[in-house]
DOFI-909471 format. One line per field, with one value per residue (C-alpha): x, y, z; chain. Coordinates in nm, 2 decimals, always signed. Each point is the difference from the previous one (the first is absolute). Layout:
residues N
u <- X,...
v <- Y,...
w <- Z,...
chain <- A,...
end
This chain:
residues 255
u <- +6.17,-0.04,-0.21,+0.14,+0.02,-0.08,+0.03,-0.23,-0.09,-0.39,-0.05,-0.34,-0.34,+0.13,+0.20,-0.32,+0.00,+0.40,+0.04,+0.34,+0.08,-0.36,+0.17,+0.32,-0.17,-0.24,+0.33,+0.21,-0.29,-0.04,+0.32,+0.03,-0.19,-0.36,+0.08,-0.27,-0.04,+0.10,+0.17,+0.01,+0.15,-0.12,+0.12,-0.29,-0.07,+0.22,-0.12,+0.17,-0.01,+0.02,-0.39,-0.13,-0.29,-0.33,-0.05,-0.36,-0.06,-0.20,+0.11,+0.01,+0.33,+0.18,-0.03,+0.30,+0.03,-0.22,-0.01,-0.02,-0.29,-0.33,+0.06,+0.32,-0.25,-0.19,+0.30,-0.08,+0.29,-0.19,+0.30,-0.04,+0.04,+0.30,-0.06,+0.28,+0.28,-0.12,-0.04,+0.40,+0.13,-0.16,+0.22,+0.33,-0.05,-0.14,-0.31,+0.21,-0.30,-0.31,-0.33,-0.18,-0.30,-0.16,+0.33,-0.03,+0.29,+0.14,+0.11,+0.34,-0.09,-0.30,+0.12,+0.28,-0.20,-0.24,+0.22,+0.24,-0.30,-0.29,-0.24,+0.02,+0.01,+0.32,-0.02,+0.08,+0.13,+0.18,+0.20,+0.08,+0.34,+0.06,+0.34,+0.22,+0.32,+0.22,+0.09,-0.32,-0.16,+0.22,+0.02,-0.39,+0.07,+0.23,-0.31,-0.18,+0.24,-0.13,-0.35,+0.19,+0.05,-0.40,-0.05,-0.05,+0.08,+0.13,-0.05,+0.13,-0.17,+0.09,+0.19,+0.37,+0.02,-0.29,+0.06,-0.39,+0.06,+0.29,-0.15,-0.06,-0.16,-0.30,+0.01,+0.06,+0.30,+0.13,+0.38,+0.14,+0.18,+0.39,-0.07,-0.25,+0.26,+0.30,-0.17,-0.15,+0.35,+0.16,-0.29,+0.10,+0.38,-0.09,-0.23,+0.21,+0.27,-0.17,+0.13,-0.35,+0.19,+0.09,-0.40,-0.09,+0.20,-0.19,-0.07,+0.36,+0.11,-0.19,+0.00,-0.33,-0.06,-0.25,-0.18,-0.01,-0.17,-0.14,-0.23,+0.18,-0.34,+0.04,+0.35,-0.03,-0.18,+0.33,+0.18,-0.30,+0.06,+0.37,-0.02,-0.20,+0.26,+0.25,+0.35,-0.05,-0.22,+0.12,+0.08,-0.32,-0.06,-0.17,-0.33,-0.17,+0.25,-0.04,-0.26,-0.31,-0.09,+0.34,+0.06,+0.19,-0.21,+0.23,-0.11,+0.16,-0.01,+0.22,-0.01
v <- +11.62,-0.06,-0.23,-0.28,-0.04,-0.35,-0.20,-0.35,-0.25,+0.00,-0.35,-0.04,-0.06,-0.34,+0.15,+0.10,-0.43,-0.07,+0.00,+0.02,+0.34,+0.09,+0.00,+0.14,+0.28,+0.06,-0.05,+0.24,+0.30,-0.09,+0.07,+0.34,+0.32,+0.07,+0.28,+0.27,-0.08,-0.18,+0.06,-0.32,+0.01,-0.36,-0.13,-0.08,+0.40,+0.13,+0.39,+0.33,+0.22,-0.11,-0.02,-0.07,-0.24,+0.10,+0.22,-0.12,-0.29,-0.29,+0.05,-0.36,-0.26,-0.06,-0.39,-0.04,-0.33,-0.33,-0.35,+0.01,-0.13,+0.24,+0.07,+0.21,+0.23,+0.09,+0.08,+0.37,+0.26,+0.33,+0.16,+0.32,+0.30,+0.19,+0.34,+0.18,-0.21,+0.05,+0.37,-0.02,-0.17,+0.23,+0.25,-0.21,-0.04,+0.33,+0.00,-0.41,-0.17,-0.10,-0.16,-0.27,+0.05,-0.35,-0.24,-0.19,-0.23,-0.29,-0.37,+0.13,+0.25,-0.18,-0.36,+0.09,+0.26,-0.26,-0.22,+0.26,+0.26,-0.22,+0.28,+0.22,+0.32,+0.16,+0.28,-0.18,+0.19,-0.18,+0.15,-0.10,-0.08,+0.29,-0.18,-0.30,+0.20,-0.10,+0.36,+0.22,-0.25,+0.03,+0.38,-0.05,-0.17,+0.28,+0.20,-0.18,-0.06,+0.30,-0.17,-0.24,+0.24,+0.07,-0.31,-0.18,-0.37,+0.04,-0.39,-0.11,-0.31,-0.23,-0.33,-0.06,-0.28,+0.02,-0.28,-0.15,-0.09,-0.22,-0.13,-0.42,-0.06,+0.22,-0.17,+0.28,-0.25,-0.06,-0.02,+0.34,+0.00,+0.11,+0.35,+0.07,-0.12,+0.20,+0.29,+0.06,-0.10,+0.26,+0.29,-0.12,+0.02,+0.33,+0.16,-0.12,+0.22,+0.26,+0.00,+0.17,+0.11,-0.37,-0.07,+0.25,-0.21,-0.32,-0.03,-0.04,-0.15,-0.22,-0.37,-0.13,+0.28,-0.01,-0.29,+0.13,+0.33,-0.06,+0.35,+0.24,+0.13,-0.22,+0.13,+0.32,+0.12,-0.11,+0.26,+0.26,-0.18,+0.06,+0.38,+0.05,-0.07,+0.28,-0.02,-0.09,-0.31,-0.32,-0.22,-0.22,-0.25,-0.30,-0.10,-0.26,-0.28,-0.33,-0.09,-0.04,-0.15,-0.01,+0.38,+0.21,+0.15,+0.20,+0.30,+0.25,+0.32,+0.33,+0.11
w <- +8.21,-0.39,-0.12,-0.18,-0.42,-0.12,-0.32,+0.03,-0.22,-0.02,-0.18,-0.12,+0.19,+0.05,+0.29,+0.22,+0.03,+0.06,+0.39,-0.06,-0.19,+0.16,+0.34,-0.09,-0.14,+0.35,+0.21,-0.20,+0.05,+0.36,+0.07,-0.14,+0.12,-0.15,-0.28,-0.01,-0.42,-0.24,-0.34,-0.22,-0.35,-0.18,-0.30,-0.15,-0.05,-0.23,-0.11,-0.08,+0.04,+0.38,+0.13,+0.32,+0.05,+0.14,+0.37,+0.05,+0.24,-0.19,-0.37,-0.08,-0.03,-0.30,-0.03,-0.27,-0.01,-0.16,-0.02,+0.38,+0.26,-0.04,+0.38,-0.03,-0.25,+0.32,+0.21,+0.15,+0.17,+0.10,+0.17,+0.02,-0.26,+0.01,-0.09,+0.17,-0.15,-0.27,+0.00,+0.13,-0.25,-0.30,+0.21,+0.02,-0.37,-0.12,-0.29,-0.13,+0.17,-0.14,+0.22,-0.12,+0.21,-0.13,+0.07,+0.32,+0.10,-0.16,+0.10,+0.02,+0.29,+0.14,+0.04,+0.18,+0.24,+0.06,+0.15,+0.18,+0.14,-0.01,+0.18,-0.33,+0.26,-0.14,-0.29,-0.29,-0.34,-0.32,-0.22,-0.39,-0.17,-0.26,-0.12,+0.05,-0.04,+0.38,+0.04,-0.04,+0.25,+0.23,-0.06,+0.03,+0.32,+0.14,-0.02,+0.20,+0.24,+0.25,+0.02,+0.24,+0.24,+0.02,+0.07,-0.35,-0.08,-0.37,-0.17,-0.31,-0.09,-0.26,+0.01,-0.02,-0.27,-0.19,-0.37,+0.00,-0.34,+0.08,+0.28,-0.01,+0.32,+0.11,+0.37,+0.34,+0.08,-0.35,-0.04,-0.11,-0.33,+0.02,-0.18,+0.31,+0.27,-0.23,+0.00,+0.35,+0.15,-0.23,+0.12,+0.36,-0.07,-0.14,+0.22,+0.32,-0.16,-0.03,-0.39,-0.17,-0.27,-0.10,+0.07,-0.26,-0.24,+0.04,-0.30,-0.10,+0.27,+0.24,-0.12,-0.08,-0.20,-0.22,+0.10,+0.41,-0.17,-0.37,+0.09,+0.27,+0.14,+0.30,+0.01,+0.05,+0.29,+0.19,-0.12,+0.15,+0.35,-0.06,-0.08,+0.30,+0.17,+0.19,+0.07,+0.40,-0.08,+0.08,-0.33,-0.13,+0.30,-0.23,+0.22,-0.24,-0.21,-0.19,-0.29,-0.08,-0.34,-0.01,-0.02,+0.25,+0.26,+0.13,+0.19,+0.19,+0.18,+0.07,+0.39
chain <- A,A,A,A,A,A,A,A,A,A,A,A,A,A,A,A,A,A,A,A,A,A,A,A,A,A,A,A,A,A,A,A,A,A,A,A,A,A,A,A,A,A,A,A,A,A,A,A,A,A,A,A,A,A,A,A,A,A,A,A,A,A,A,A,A,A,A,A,A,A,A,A,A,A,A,A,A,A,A,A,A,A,A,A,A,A,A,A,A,A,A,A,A,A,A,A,A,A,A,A,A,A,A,A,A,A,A,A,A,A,A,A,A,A,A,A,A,A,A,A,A,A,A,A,A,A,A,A,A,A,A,A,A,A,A,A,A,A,A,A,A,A,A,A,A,A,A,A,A,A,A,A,A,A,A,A,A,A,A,A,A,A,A,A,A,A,A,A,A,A,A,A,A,A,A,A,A,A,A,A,A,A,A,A,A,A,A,A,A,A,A,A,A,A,A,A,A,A,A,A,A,A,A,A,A,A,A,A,A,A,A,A,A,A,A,A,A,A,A,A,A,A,A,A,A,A,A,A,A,A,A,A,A,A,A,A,A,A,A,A,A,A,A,A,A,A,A,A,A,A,A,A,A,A,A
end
């Protein structure tokens, strides 16, 4: 049985204290089979050529993030290194990969993991973002797509509306603006349809646009999860929905 791909929205440390999206996230992992490792591909690491973080357990967390409470800078997630995924994804992708021996994870893979595999006892690896362009991350995703069958949970983490600069209310239960709501009903429209080829024209065509993705880092992890994908999968079965901040949570996985 493969392993499931998923594409969530990680939020930021603020999460860990939402009961709410807290719980959804606990539920949504206890319902699926314990994967041997994980592959996690964040937005907040964009590098190319396409580098893998660090295989030694300990190297310390990224915290990418300010303004927050001093306790979220002492969060800790020693999961354990994952040197064989690592060593089998330099081989799906031939001498493309660099190591960066010194990167631990960031809030993008971390905050999430916290909250969905709390005992930090699975293999954890991240992966960067070598390029925004729809079709060589989904082509990157194809790639990856075998690692399922060994037992691999391949995450895309980002968040599906992600405007902060055109944000009014910085409140968990703030009222989402109408290009958030346009354009996570139009990505659910989409991906229920299976249509990726109409996804890989957001930019053009989703309403909303530009204000539901000023930067498209948070974006494009999605289309990773998507590529992963295989022809006998069932289509994205959305696990996570509604807003927080006002942006689209939206989070979904492909059996």
């Amino acid at each position: 049985m493969k392993t499931p791909a998923l594409y969530i929205g990680h939020g930021a440390p603020l999460l860990l204290d939402d009961p709410i999206w807290s719980g959804e996230l606990e539920n949504w992992s206890t319902a699926m089979e314990k994967p041997k490792a994980i592959l996690i591909v964040s937005a907040h690491w964009e590098s190319a050529p396409l580098a893998l973080s660090s295989i030694d357990r300990g190297t310390p967390l990224i915290y990418d993030f300010g303004g927050f409470h001093p306790k979220y800078y002492q969060l800790q997630y020693d999961a354990p290194a994952a040197p064989d995924l690592a060593s089998r994804i330099a081989a799906l992708f031939s001498d493309e990969v660099v190591h960066q021996s010194n990167r631990g994870l960031d809030h993008g893979a971390y905050v999430p993991l916290m909250k969905m595999y709390p005992g930090a006892d699975i293999p954890v690896l991240q992966m960067s973002i070598p390029t925004y362009d729809p079709e060589k991350l989904f082509a990157i995703g194809k790639k990856l797509a075998p690692l399922r069958d060994e037992g691999v949970m391949i995450v895309g983490s980002g968040f599906l509306t992600h405007g902060l600069p055109f944000l009014k209310e910085f409140r968990i239960e703030a009222t989402p603006p109408g290009w958030s709501t346009e354009f996570d009903l139009w990505a659910k429209d989409v991906l229920d349809r299976g249509a990726i080829d109409e996804l890989m024209n957001y930019k053009s065509l989703a309403p909303g646009m530009p204000y539901a993705h000023p930067t498209v880092e948070h974006f494009a992890p999605i289309f990773i999860t998507l590529g992963a994908a295989t022809v006998a999968d069932q289509a994205p079965e959305t696990k996570i929905d509604g807003y927080w901040m006002g942006l689209a949570k939206r989070s979904f996985q492909v059996s």
